[in-house]
VOGU-3710 file (C-alpha; in Angstrom, 3 decimals, decimal comma):
1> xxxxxxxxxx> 0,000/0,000/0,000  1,257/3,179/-0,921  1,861/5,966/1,582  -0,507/8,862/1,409  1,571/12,207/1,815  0,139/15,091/4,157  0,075/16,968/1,426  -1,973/14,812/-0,972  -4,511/14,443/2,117  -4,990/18,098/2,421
11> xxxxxxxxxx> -5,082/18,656/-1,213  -7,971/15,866/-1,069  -9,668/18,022/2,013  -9,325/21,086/-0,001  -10,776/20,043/-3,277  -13,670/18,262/-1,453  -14,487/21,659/0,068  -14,466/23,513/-3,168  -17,012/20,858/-4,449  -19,404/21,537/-1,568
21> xxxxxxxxxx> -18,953/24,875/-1,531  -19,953/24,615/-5,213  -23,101/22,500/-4,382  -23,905/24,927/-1,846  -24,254/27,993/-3,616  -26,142/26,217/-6,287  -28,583/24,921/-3,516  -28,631/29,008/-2,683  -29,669/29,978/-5,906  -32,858/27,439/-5,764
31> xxxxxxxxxx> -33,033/29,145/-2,502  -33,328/32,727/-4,266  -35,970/31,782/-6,650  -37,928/30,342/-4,043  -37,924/33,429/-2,472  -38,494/35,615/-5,734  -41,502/33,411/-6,938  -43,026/33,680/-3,595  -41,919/37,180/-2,672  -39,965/36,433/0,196
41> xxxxxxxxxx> -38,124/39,194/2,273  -34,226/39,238/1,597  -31,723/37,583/3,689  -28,123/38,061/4,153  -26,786/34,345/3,064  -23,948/32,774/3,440  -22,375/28,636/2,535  -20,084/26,829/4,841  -16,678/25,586/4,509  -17,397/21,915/4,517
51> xxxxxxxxxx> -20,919/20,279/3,284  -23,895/21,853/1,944  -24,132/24,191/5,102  -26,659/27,747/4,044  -27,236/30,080/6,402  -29,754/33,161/6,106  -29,774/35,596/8,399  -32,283/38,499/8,687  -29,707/41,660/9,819  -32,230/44,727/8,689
61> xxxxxxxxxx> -33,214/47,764/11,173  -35,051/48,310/13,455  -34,268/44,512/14,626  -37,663/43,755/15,585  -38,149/43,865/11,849  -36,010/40,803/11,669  -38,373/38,680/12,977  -40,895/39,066/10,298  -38,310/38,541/7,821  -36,849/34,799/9,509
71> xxxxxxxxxx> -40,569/33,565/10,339  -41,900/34,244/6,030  -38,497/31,826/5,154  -39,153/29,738/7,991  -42,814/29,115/6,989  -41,625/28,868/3,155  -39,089/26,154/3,917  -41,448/24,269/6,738  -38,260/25,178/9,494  -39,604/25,054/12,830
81> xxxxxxxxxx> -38,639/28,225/14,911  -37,543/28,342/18,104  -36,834/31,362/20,428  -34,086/31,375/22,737  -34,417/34,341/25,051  -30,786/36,203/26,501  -30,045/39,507/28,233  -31,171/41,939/26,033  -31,247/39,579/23,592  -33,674/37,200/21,867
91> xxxxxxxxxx> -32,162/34,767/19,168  -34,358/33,078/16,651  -33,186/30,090/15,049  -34,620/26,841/12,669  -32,636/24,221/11,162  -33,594/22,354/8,683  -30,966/19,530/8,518  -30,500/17,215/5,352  -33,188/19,179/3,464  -33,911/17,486/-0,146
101> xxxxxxxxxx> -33,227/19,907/-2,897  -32,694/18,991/-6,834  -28,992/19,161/-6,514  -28,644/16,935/-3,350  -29,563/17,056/0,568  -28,287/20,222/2,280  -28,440/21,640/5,927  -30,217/25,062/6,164  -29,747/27,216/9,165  -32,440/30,314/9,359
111> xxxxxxxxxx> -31,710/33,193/12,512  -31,766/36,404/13,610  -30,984/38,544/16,263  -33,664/40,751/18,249  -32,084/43,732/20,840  -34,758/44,525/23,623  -33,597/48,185/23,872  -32,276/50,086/21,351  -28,771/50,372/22,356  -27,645/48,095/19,012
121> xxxxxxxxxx> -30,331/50,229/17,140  -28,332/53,577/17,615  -24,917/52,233/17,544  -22,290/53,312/14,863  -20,086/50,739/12,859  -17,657/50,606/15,940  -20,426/49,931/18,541  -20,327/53,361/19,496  -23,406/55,430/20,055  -24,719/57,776/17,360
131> xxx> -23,750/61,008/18,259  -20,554/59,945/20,692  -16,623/59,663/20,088
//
């Protein structure tokens, strides 16, 4: 048996990424015409290093927008929601894992973020407040 080099293995690990990376964002795109054709809200997406991994997150202001947004793709994709209640913070979040699409199964991850007070609301790109140095 021949010896497998490091190298070659990692080369192997790094192609197979590629290739579901690939699958991924053409599981996406099915995504985005579901959404289109039934006039879904947009989502900020984004694929996984390894396996078919999507995730859409709902990031628009005010956040208690967001929740609209995540519950019309949750109830598109038949993800069950679930709330999951922090400091300040509420985080809604639905997997759907090994969903069957036309190009092969794929996990899709749906969340968001809702602040209680509007501290995030007001905050600059540095996570200072509006208005303060």
């Amino acid at each position: 048996m021949a010896d497998i080099s490091k190298e070659t293995v990692q080369q192997f690990q790094v192609r197979e990424q590629r290739a579901w990376q690939r699958r991924a964002v053409v599981i996406l795109a099915e995504l985005l015409e579901q959404g289109e054709r039934g006039d879904l809200p947009v989502l900020t997406w984004e694929i996984g290093h390894s396996g078919a991994h999507i995730i859409g997150r709902a990031v628009v202001h005010p956040t208690s927008a967001r929740r609209e947004r995540i519950e019309a793709w949750g109830q598109a994709l038949g993800i069950e929601l679930r709330e999951h209640p922090g400091a300040g913070t509420t985080t809604i979040t639905g997997v759907a894992k090994q969903r069957r699409t036309k190009h092969g199964l794929a996990t899709i991850v749906l969340t968001c973020d809702i602040y209680t007070d509007d501290e995030h609301e007001q905050a600059g790109p540095s996570g200072t407040r509006a208005g303060t140095a």
